[in-house]
N, C-alpha and C positions, 0 to 999 in steps of 0.2 A: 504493500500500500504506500509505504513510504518513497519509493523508488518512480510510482507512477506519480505522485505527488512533485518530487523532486522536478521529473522530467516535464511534468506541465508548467511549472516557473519555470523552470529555462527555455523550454518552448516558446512559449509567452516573451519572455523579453530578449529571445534570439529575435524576434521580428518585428521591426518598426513600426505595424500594426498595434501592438502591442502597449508600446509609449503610447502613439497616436489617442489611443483608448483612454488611454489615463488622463492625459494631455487638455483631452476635449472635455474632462469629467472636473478637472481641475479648473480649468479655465471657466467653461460656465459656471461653477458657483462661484465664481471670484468675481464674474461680473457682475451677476444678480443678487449679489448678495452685497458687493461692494460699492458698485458704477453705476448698475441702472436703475433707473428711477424705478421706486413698485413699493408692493407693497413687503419683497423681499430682501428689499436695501436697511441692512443694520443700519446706517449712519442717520440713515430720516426716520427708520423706527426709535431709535432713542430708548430703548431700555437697555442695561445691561444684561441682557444674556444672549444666547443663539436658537434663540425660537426659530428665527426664518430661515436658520439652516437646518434646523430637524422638520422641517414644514416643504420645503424646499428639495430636501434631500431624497426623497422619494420618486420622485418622480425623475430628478436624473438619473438614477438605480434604474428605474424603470427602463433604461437604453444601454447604462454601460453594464450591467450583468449580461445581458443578454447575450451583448457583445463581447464581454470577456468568453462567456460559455458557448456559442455555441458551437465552436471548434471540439467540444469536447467528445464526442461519438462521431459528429457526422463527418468531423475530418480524417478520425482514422476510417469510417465506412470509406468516405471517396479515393482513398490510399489504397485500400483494401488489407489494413494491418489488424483490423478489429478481428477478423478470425481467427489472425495468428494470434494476434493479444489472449485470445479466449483461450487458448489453448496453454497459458500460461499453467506452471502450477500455483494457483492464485485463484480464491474465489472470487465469484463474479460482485460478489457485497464489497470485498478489496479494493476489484477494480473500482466501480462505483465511487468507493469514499475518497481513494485516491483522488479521483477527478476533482471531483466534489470540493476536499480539505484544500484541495491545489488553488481551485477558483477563487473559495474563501482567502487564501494568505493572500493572492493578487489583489483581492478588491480591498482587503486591510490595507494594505501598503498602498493602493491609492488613496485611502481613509485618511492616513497617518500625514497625511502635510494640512492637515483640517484645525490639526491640533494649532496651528497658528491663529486659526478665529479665538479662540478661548484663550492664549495670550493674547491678542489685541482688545479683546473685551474686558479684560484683565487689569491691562492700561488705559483703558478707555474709559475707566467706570468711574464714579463720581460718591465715593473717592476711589483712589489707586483701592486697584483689589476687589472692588464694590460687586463681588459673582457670588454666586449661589452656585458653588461645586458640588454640592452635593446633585441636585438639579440638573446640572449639564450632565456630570456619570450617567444620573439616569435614563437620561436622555441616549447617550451612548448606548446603554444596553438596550434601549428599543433599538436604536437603529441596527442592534449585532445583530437583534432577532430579525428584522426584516431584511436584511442580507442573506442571515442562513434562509428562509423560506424563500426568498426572490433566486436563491440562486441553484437552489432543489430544483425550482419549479425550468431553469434554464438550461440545467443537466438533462433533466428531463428531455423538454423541448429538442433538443441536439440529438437523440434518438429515433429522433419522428424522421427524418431525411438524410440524406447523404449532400445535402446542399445548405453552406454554409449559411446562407441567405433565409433560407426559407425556416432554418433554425430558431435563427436571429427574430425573424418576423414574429414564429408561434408564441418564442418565449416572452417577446413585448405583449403578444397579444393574452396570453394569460397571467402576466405580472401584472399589467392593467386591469384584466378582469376582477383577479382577486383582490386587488386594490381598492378599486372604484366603482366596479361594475354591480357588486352585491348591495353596495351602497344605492346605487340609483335603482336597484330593483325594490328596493324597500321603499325606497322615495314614493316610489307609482304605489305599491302592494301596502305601505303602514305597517311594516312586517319588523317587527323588532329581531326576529331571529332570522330573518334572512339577511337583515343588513350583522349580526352577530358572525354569520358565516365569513364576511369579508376581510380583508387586514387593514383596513383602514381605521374604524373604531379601535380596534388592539391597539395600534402601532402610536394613533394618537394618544391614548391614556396613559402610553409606557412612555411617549415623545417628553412629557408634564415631568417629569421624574419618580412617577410613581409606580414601581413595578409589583404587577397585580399575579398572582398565579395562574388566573383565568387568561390571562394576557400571553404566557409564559407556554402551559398547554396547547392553547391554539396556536401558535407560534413552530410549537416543536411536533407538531398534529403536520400540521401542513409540511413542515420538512419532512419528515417521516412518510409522508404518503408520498410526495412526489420521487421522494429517494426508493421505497416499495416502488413503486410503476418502472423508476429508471429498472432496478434489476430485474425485475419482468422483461421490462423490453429487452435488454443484453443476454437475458436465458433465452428468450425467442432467437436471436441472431443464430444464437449455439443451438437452434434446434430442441432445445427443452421442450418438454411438454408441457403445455399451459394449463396452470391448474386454477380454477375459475374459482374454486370455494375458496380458498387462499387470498385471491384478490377480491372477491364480496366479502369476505370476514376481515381483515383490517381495516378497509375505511369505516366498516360498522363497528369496530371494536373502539376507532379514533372517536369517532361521533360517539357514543356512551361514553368516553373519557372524559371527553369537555363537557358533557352534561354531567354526570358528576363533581368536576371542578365548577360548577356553577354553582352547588351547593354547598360545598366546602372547601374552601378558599382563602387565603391570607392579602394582603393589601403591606407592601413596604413604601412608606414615603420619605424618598429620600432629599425633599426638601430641606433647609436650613430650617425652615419658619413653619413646616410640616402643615403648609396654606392647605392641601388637599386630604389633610385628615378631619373628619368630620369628628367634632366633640360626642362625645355620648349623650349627652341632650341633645344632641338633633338628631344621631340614631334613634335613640327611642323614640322620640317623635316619629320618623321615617317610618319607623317597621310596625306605626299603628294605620297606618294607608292603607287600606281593604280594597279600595274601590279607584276609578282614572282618575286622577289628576292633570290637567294640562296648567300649562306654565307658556303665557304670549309675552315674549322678551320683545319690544318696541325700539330697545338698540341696537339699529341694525341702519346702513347706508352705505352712502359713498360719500367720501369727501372729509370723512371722521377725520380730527386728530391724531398723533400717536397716541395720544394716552389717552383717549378715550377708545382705541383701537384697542389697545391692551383690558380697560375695562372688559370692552368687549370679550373678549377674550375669555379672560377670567372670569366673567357669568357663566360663560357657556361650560367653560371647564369647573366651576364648581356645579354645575347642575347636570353638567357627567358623572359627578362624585355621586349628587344623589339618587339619580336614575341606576348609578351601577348598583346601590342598596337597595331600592326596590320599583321593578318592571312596572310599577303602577303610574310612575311619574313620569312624564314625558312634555317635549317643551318645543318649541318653534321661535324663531326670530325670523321678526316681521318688520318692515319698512313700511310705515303707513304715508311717506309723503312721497313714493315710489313713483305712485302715478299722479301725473298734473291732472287729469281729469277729476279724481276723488281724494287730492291733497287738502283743499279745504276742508272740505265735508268733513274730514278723517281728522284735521286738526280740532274742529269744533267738537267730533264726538268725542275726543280724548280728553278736552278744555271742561268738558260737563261731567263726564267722570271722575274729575279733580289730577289727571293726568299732564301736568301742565308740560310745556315746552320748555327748551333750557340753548341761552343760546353760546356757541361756543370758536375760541379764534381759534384761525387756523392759520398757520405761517409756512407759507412753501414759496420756491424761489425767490426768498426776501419780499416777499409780499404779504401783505396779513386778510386775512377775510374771516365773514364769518358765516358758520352754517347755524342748523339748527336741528338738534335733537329731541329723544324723548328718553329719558333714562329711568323707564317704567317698565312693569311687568302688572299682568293679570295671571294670576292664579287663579280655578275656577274646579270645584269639584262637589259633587252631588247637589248641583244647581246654584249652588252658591258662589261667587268671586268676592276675592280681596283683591285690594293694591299691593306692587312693591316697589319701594322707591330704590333702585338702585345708586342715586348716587347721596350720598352725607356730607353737607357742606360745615363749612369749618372758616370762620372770620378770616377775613384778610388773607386768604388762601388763592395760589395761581392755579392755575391746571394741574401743575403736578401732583402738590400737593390735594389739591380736590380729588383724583381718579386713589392716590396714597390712601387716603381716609378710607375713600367708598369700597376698594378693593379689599380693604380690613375690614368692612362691616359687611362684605357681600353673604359669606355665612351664617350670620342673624338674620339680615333680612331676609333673606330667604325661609330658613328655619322659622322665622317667625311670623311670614306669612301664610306657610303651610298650617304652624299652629291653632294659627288664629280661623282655619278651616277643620279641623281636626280636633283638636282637646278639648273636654267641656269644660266649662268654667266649674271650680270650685271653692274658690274662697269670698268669700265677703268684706267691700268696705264700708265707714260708715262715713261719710263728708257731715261735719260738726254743721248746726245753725243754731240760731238762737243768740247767739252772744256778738250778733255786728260781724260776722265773715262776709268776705268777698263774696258780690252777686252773684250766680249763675251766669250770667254771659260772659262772665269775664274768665270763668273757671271751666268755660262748655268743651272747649276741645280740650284739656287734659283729662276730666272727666271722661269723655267722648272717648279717647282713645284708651283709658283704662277700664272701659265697657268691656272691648273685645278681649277682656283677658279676665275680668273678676265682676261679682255683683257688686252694683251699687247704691247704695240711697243715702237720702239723707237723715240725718238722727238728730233731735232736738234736746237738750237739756231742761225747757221748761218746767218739766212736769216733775224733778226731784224733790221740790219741796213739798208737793202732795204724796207721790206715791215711791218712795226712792227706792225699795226693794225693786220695784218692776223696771222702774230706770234705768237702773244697775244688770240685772239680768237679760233684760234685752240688748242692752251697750255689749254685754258680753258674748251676745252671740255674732257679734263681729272678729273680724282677725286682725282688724287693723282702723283703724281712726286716721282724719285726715282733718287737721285746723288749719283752713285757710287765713290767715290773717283776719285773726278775730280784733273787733275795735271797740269791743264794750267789754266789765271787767267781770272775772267769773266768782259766782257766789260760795262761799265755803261749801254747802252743798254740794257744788256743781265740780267744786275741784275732789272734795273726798270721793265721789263717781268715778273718774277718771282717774285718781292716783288708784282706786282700787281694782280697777279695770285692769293699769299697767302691776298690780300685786298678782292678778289672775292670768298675767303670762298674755296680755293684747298688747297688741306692738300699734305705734303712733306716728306718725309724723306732724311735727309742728313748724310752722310758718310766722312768726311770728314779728310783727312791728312793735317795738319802743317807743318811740318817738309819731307824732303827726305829722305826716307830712305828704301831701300828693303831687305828681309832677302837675297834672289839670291844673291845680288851683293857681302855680306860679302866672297863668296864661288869663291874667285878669289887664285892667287898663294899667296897672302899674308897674306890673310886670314882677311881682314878688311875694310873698309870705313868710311867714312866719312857724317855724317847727318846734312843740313843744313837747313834753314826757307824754306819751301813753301808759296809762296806769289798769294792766288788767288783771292785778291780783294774782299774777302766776309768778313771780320771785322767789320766793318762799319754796312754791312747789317744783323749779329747777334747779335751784338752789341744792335742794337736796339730794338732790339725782345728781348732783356734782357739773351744771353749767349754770352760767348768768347772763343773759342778755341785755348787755348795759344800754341804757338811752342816749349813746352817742354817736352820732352820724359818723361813718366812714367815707373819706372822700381820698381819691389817688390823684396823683399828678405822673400820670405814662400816659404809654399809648393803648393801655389793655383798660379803656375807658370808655364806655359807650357814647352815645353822641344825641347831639339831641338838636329838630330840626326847627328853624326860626328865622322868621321874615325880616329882609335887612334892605336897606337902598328906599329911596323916596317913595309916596303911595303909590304912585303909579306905574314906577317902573319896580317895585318890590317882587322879592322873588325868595321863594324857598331855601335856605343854605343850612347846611349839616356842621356843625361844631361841637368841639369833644367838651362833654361834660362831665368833671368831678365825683358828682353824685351819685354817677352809675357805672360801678368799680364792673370792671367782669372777673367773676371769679374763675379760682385757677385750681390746679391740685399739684402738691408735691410727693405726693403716695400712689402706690401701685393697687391704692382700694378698689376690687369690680367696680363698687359705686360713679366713683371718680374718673378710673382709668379710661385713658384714649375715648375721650368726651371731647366737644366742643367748649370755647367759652360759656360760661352762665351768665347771664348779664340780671343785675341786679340794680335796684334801683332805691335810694336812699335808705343801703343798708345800716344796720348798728353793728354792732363790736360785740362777739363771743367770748368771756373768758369759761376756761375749765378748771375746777377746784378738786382737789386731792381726797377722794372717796376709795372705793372698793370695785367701781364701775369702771371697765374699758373705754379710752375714747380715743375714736380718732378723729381728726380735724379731713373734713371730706371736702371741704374750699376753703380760700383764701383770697383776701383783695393782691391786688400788686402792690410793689414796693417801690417809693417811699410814700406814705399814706399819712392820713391829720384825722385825728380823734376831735368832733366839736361837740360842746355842749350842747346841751336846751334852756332858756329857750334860744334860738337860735332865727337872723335874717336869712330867709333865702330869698337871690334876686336872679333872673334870668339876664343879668347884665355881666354874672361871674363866666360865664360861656361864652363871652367874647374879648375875657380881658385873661390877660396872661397870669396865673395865678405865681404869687409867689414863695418861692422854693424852699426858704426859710422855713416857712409853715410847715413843710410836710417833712417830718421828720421823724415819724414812727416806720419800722416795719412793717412786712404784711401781717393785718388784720384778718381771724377767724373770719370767718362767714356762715361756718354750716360744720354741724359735729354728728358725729354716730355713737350712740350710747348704748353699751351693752354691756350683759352681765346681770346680778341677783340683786333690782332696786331695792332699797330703804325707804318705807313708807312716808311721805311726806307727814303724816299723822303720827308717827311713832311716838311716844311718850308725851302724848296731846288729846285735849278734850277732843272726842270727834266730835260733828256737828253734826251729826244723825247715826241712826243705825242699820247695820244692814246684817244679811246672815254670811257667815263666809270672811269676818273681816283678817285680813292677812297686814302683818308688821314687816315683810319679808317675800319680795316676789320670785316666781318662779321663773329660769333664766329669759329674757327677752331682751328686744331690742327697741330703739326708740332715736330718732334723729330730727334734730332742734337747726334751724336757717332762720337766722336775721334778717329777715327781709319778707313778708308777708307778697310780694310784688313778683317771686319768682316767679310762681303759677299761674301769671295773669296773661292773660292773652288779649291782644287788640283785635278793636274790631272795624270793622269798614260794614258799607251800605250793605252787601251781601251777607253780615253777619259777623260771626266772633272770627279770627285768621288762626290760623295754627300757631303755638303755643313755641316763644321761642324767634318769631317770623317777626322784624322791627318793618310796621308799614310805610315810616318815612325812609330809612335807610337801604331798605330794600335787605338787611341782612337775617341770618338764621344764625339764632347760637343756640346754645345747649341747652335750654331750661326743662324742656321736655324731656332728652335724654335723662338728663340728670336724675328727675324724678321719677321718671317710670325705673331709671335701675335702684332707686333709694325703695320706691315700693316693692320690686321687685324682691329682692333681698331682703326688706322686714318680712317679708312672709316668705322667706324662703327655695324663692323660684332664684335658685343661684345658676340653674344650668343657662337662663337666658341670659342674665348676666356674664356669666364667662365665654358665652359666644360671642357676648358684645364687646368683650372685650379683650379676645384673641388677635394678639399681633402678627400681621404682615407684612413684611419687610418687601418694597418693590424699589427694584435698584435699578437708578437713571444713568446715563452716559454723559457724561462732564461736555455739550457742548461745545463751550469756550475751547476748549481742547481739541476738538473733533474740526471746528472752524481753523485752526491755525495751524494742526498736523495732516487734517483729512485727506491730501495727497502724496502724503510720506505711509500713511494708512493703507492705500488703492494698491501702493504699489506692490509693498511688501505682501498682500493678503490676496493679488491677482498674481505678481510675477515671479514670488520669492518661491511658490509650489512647483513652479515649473521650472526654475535655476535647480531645486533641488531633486526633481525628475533625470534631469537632464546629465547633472553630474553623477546619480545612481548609474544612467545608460552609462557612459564614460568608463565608470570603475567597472560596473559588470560587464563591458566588451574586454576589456581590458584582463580580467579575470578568465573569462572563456579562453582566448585568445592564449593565456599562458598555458593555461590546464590543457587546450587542444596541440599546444606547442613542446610542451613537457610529454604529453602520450605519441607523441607522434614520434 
């Protein structure tokens, strides 16, 4: 085996054919991947890795195996040496692999000058190094396997004639088929298993860096049967007798194989940032689907961005991830402004769905323009559709970072809009009234959005001074309480309720203003007010719980300040203008808390000041103003003339300011060694482990509104910006009650590495050259040494 091995490389590079082969294989991907403009050109795709050449790389395969192989039978037929060969003492499986192993080391060593993309991407990345190797290996080993099956299938092929040519032809024509062809027959048929028959879905999920067993099987399925046929065919030459139940029973024993591995299977991702392993909350979620799912992805065109090309991307590739969990899911990406005839119609029905449009630059040959997308999805299963917003915007963020963000949150959103199809609700909250909380409209879309995930109503405290057992026991059939910026003060009654609520293991979130103060009221003829203490009788009872929400405005002097918009220039010609206002710190987080983590700004609005006091409770500080920061009293001017004067620096000389704490741990009853103020049965000195998190700022939760209604929660209508307020909250609610898996979805990190530009502009022709011309210097000098080598060895035998 060895010996025929041997003799087909030096076959092979005794003849100019041979380079030629390599030459052409070399040079196209140096162009397309380096020179020509597409969508294969690493230097305008801009991410650091070599997607467009595992993308790319098949389909040149698709020519040069062919052409490496198909000298392999049908040149010795046309010789007429394949008799004699048969007559070797050497089985015919020998021969076969010879051939085979032979072809394999030629197409490696055409392989092996590739390894220069992965240095250049190397240096290319932003920063030096900026690759995901683990990722590209992977990627490597799809493409080992799609080599050994591409090149079975051409060994093959080369059997079929004694004409070089007509070899060449079969072997394209069934390396394409298996390729592509299975693919487009599912396209017409909807057939999930007949496009599973093809290597293109394989090759793709192994291209990701994720090597699947299923992937691995089919792979060595398909070598395996074409290598069976090749010795078939070679035992016919020799006149064998063909034995028919032999070739019906392996491709049926291949097919049981891979359904088998269908069922029992491993998944290796060998990602850095392990993007393609799905967390086990959203397995468990996945593997409750019984019934279809479809999934309509709207990012889809021409004319995308790179990085919104790579979102692209990466939708479709994590909704590989899920579909390969379970056959019930399945998804489409759709172009709705495709056709100019039904591009309106198609943008107003997306507009009335709440699927808004997103517009975005695009920069090609130094020209900038803009298109326009939809970075939405419908998910739609036993009759019912949710939204999905694929992209997560993030303050003062460019493109890169925008697709950065959304690319880390593509596995929540997702997972959690299947959820929100799938899981029934089972926890309860109770939204507090009665003591001056925030309206209803201004609280509708937080609320709104925490429908799809928990019941909700709202709960009154009224009624404790008449009937406080029943008070108390219905509060407790909640799991969670919600005080929106309460502004009237709560009665000892109304606080022994609620401290005994949190004695009974209910978890709270508290919202809470200090101080008076509304941005509205500043927008009178004089343009200012007055901020004074709010006194709601709850000191005492945070206090004890180990925090203080003191009555003193925080105001920042940076840039991490929200803004605030106001009419400047004569009556007539006055006009709208955005300037940064003090008052509305956005907060930040310096901890890796689920709550916190890889969240947007929270913009806040005439917060107070957090301190925490030394108890027996956990806390963590879950935001923070920027630094440097001014602590004012009450009462206190405020005038809308401070947002257009340069405030001064002197003043602000505090560090960052708490904002918002997570309290957890076994409360001390606010009542403990104290008259109660009523009775109840059940009364507890000592609560059973809970949690509870306290925000200075009653304003988080508030959502603006316009003529249409309340805007989503978070959405500034003057600025046009989106911060975090809603995130923030839904993961604080999240996590008092326990639903941690959505939180760590939310907050799994993805690392997407760019290519340094600035670098790429000033070396990009020292780049072309080396990664088009340097593979073929190094061809060239191999030809050289290996003539050179023959030449002696035939010189020395002779």
């Amino acid at each position: 085996m060895f010996a025929i091995l041997k003799k087909e490389i030096q076959s092979f590079f005794a003849s100019p054919i041979g380079y030629l082969v390599i030459a052409i294989f070399l040079l196209l991907n140096g162009l397309f991947l380096w020179l020509f403009k597409g969508e294969f050109n690493i230097l305008k795709y801009g991410f650091a890795d070599l997607n467009s050449f595992f993308l790319l790389a098949p389909w040149i395969l698709v020519f040069l195996i062919p052409a490496v192989t198909m000298r392999s039978f049908s040149d010795e037929k046309k010789q007429g040496t394949l008799e004699l060969l048969l007559t070797k003492p050497i089985s015919h499986l020998h021969i076969v692999l010879g051939k085979y192993f032979g072809a394999i080391v030629l197409i490696l060593l055409a392989l092996l000058p590739t390894l220069l993309y992965v240095v250049t991407i190397y240096q290319l990345g932003n920063p030096i190094g900026n690759l995901d190797i683990g990722s590209t290996l992977g990627s490597y080993f799809g493409l080992l396997f799609l080599i050994a099956a591409y090149t079975a299938i051409g060994v093959f092929a080369s059997t079929l004639s004694d004409n070089q040519i007509v070899a060449f032809i079969s072997a394209v024509f069934l390396c394409f088929f298996f390729y592509v062809g299975f693919e487009g027959i599912a396209e017409v048929t909807s057939s999930r298993f007949i496009e599973q028959l093809g290597m293109s879905s394989h090759y793709k999920s192994m291209s990701r860096g994720v090597l699947d067993t299923r992937d691995i099987i089919y792979f060595l399925s398909v070598t395996a049967l074409f290598l069976f046929f090749t010795v078939k065919r070679v035992n016919s030459e020799a006149s064998k007798a063909i034995q028919w139940a032999i070739i019906a029973i392996v491709p049926v024993a291949l097919v049981a194989l891979n359904f088998l591995s269908s069922s029992v299977y491993s998944r290796f991702d060998l990602t850095s940032d392990n993007r393609y392993t799905l967390s086990d909350a959203t397995l468990n979620s996945v593997k409750e689907i019984d019934s279809p799912i479809v999934i309509d992805v709207f990012l889809e065109g021409e004319g995308f961005p790179s990085e919104f090309r790579r979102l692209q991307s990466e939708t479709r590739q994590m909704l590989e991830e899920f579909s390969a969990y379970n056959n019930n899911i399945s998804y489409n990406f759709l172009n709705p402004i495709e056709d100019e005839a039904t591009r309106e119609r198609n943008i107003e029905q997306l507009n009335a769905r709440g699927l808004t449009p997103m517009q975005v630059n695009v920069q090609e040959n130094g020209k900038q323009s803009q298109a326009i997308i939809f970075p939405w999805a419908l998910a739609s299963y036993n009759g019912e559709t949710v939204k999905i917003a694929l992209v997560k915007y993030k303050v003062n963020a460019d493109q890169q970072e925008l697709v950065t963000n959304s690319v880390q949150h593509l596995e929540y959103a997702i997972a959690d809009g299947l959820g929100k199809l799938i899981t029934p609700k089972k926890r309860k909250i109770a939204v507090l009234k009665g003591n001056g909380e925030m309206p209803n409209q201004y609280i509708a879309d937080f609320v709104t959005t925490l429908r799809d995930y928990y019941f909700i109503a709202p709960f009154t405290l009224d009624s404790v001074a008449v009937s406080p057992q029943k008070t108390a026991s219905a509060l407790n059939d909640y799991d969670l309480i919600i005080a929106a910026k309460p502004t009237e003060a709560f009665t000892e009654h109304e606080k022994f309720v609620l401290d005994q609520y949190t004695m009974h293991g209910g978890k709270s979130l508290w919202l809470i203003d200090a101080i008076t103060m509304e941005k509205d009221s500043l927008f009178n003829l004089e343009g200012k007010n007055v901020a004074i203490p709010r006194d709601l009788n709850l000191t005492d009872f945070f206090f004890k719980y180990g925090v203080r929400v003191n009555p003193l405005l925080t105001s920042v002097k940076s840039q991490n300040i929200g803004r605030i918009a106001l009419e400047s220039g004569e009556s007539e010609r006055s006009k709208i203008q955005l300037f940064n206002w003090p008052y509305s710190p956005l907060g930040m987080s310096d901890t890796n808390h689920p709550i916190s983590n890889n969240i947007n700004l929270v913009k806040f609005d005439f917060a107070n000041q957090i301190d925490t006091l030394k108890n027996n409770i956990s806390k963590t500080i879950l935001l923070k103003s920027d630094a440097p920061a001014r602590l004012e009293g009450t009462p206190l001017e405020i005038s809308l003339a401070f947002a257009l004067q340069e405030p001064d620096s002197k003043l602000f000389n505090k560090k960052a300011q708490n904002l918002a704490v997570l309290l957890e741990g076994e409360f001390t009853s606010a009542y403990k060694n104290r008259v109660k103020p009523l009775r109840l049965s059940e009364e507890k000195n000592t609560s059973v482990p809970t949690k509870m998190i306290v925000i200075a700022d009653g304003d988080v939760i508030k959502n603006d509104i316009d003529r249409s209604g309340p805007l989503s929660l978070g959405f500034d209508k003057w600025t046009k910006e989106t911060y975090g307020n809603k995130e923030f909250l839904l993961n604080a609610v999240n996590y008092l009650l326990d639903d941690d898996g959505l939180i760590n979805i939310r907050s799994k990190e993805v690392k997407v590495a760019f290519l340094d530009q600035q670098k790429i502009a000033d070396e990009k022709t020292k780049w072309q050259v080396i990664n088009i011309l340097l593979p073929l210097v190094f061809l060239g000098v191999f030809g050289v040494l290996f003539y050179y080598y023959r030449r002696n060895k035939y010189a020395k035998t002779a």
